[in-house]
N, C-alpha and C positions, 0 to 999 in steps of 0.2 A: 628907693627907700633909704635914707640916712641913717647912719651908725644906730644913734637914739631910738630912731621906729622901730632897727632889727632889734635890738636888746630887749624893748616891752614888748616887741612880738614872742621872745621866744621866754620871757618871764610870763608871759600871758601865757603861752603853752604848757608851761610845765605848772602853773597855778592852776588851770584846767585838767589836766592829769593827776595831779594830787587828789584835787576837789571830786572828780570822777571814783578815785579810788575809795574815798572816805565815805562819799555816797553810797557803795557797793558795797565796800567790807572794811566798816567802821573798825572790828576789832583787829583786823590783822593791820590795817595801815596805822593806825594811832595804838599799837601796843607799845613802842615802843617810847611813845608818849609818856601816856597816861596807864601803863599796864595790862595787867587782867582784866582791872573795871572798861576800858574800852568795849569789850567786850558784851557788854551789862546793857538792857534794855535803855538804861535812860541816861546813861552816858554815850552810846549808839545815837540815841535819838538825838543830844545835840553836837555831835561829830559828823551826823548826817546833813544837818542844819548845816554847822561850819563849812562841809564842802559844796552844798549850793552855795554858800555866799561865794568859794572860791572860784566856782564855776562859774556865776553872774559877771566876777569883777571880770576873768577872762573874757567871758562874752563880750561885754562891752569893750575891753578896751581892744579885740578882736577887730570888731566891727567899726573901729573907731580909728585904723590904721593911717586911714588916707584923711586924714583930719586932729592935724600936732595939737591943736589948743583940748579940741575936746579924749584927743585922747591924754593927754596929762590932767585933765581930772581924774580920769579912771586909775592911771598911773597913779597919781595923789591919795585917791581910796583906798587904792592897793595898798600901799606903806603905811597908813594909819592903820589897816587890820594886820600888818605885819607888826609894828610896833603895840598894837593893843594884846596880841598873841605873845610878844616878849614880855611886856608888863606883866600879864596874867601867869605866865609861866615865876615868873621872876618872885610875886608874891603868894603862889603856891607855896606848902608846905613840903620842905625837902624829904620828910619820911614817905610823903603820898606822890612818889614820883620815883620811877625807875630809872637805877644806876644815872648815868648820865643826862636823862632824858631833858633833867635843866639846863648843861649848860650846853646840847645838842639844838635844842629848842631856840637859845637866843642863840647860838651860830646862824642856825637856817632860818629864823626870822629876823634876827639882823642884817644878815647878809642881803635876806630880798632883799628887804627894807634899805639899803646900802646902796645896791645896783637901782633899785625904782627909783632911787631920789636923785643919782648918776643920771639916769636915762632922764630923767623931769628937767633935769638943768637942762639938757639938751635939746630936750622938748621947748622949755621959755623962750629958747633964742630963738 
């Protein structure tokens, strides 16, 4: 396995781990997000959503290790929902957002976003 596959393997793992957690306890893993409201039926319900998506994108790009082309689609998915998670953080309202939680938010969504698109160059060649 080359450098590139171990990096979206192990960004796939820990996309999978997030996504598990949010699915399970929306409020305690995204308080520090979005707050208290995490917490709240229908803010729950779509942090439950968001971490199936984080868990599909792993899936696939999981299953997709022994195959660079189609795993850099999954890679490619990836960093658009990481970059669509920074947007949306970024054009939230700063009083409706805890301490830090914006510029914590585009750290860790840029950063995927940063190494997935490292690991996609790698992938191309």
């Amino acid at each position: 396995m080359d450098r590139s596959t171990k990096v979206a393997a192990a960004v796939a793992a820990g996309r999978l781990l997030f996504g598990v957690g949010l699915l399970a306890a929306p409020g305690r893993v995204a308080s520090g997000w979005i707050g208290e409201d995490a917490a709240r039926p229908g803010p729950a319900l779509v942090l439950r959503a968001l971490g199936a998506r984080d868990i599909a994108l792993s899936v696939g790009a999981l299953a997709a290790l022994d195959d660079p082309p189609r795993l850099a689609r999954w890679v490619g998915a990836a960093v658009g929902c990481d970059l669509a998670d920074v947007g949306a953080t970024l054009v939230a309202p700063a009083d409706g957002l805890p301490g830090n939680a914006r510029w914590g938010t585009v750290a860790l969504g840029g950063g995927s976003a940063l190494v997935g698109l490292l690991a996609l160059r790698g992938l191309s060649r």
